[in-house]
Every structure is written in C-alpha cells, then in structure tokens.
C-alpha positions as CSV (number, residue, x, y, z in Angstrom):
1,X,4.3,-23.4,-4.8
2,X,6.8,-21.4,-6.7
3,X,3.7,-19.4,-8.3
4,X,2.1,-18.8,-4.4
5,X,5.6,-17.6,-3.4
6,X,5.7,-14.9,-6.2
7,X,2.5,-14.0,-5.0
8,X,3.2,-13.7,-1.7
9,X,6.4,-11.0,-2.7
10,X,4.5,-9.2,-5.2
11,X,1.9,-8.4,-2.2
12,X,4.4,-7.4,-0.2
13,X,6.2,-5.4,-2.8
14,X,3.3,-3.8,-3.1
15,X,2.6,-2.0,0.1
16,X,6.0,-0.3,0.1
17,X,5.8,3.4,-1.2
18,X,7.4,4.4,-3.9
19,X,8.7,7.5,-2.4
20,X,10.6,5.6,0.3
21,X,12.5,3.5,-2.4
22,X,13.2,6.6,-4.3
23,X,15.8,7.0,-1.8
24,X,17.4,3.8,-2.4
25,X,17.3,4.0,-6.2
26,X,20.5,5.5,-6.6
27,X,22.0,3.1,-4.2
28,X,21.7,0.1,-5.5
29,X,22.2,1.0,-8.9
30,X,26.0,2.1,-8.2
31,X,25.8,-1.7,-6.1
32,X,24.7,-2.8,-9.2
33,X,26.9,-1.0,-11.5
34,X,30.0,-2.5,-9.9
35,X,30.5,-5.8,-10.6
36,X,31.6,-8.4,-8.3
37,X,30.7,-12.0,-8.0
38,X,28.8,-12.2,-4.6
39,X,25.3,-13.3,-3.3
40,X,25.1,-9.3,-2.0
41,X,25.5,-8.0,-6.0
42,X,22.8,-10.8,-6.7
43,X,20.5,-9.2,-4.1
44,X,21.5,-5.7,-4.9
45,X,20.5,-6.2,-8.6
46,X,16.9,-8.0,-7.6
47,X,16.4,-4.8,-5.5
48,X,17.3,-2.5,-8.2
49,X,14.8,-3.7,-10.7
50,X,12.5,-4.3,-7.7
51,X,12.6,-0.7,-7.5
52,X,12.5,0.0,-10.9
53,X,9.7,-2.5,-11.5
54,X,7.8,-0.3,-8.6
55,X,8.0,2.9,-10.5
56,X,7.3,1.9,-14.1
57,X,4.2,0.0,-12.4
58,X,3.2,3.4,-10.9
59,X,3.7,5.2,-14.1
60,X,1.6,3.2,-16.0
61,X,-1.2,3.6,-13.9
62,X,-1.6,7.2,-13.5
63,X,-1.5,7.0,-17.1
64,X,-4.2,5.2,-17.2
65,X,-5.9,6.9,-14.6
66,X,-5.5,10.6,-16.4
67,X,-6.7,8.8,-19.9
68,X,-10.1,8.0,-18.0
69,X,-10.0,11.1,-15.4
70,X,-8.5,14.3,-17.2
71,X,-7.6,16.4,-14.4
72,X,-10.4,19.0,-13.2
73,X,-9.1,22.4,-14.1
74,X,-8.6,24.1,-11.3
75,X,-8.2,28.5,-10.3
76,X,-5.1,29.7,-11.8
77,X,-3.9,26.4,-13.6
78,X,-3.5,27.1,-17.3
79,X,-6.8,25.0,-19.4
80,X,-6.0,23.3,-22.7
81,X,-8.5,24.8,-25.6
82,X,-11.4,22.8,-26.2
83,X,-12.2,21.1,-29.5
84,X,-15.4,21.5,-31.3
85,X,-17.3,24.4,-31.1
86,X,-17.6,26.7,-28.2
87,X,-20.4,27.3,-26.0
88,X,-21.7,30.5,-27.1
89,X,-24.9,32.6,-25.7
90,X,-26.4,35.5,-27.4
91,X,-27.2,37.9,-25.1
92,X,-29.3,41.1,-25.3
C-alpha cells in the first residue's frame, strides 16, 4: 500500500514542469532555511527536495540523452574537431 502510494506521487510529480517549480525553488529553500518546528516547515522541506529531486532527475537524463545523441551541428554553431583522420579527396 505504502509502495502504491509512492507510486502514485512519483506520477504526479512527474507531470509538473520543471520550469514552473524553478520559480518556487528559491522559496522554499529560505522556508526551509528557517527553522521552526511546524507541520508547514515539514511540508516546505518535502517540497524543496521535491523540487530538487525534479531537477537532478532532469539533469541526468539529458545527460544521458547527449551521450547517445551528440547534438547535430548546426549553421553558425562552433563544431568540436574530429578524431581520427580527416576525410580528404584528391582532386584534379
């Protein structure tokens, strides 16, 4: 039961977008930061690391993504040098 439940707020942790809790990083973090023995510090330090667990989950997976996709290089963005030898044509 308590395993379904965790389920259940993972999913809907998940559909919330990262750039909408940006805002309210900073927030609860000063909540957070000032101590006081309620049930609303409690909540403000789940929400925090909620946050938190957000982004470093979103971190990790465009790392991952870029480690299997490197970017396309694109007009006008600097390209990294390419190892090995080049692809050279003699032309006359």
């Amino acid at each position: 039961m308590i395993e379904a439940t965790l389920h259940k707020i993972a999913e809907h942790i998940l559909s919330l977008d990262e750039a909408s809790l940006a805002g309210l990083w900073e927030k609860y973090k000063a909540r957070m930061e000032h101590f006081e023995a309620s049930p609303e510090w409690e909540k403000s330090v789940i929400i925090f690391f909620m946050i938190n667990a957000i982004r470093a989950k979103n971190h990790i997976f465009n790392e991952q993504i870029l480690k299997r996709h490197p970017r396309e290089d694109k007009p006008g963005m600097p390209t990294r040098p390419q190892k090995g030898k080049p692809d050279l044509r003699r032309i006359k």
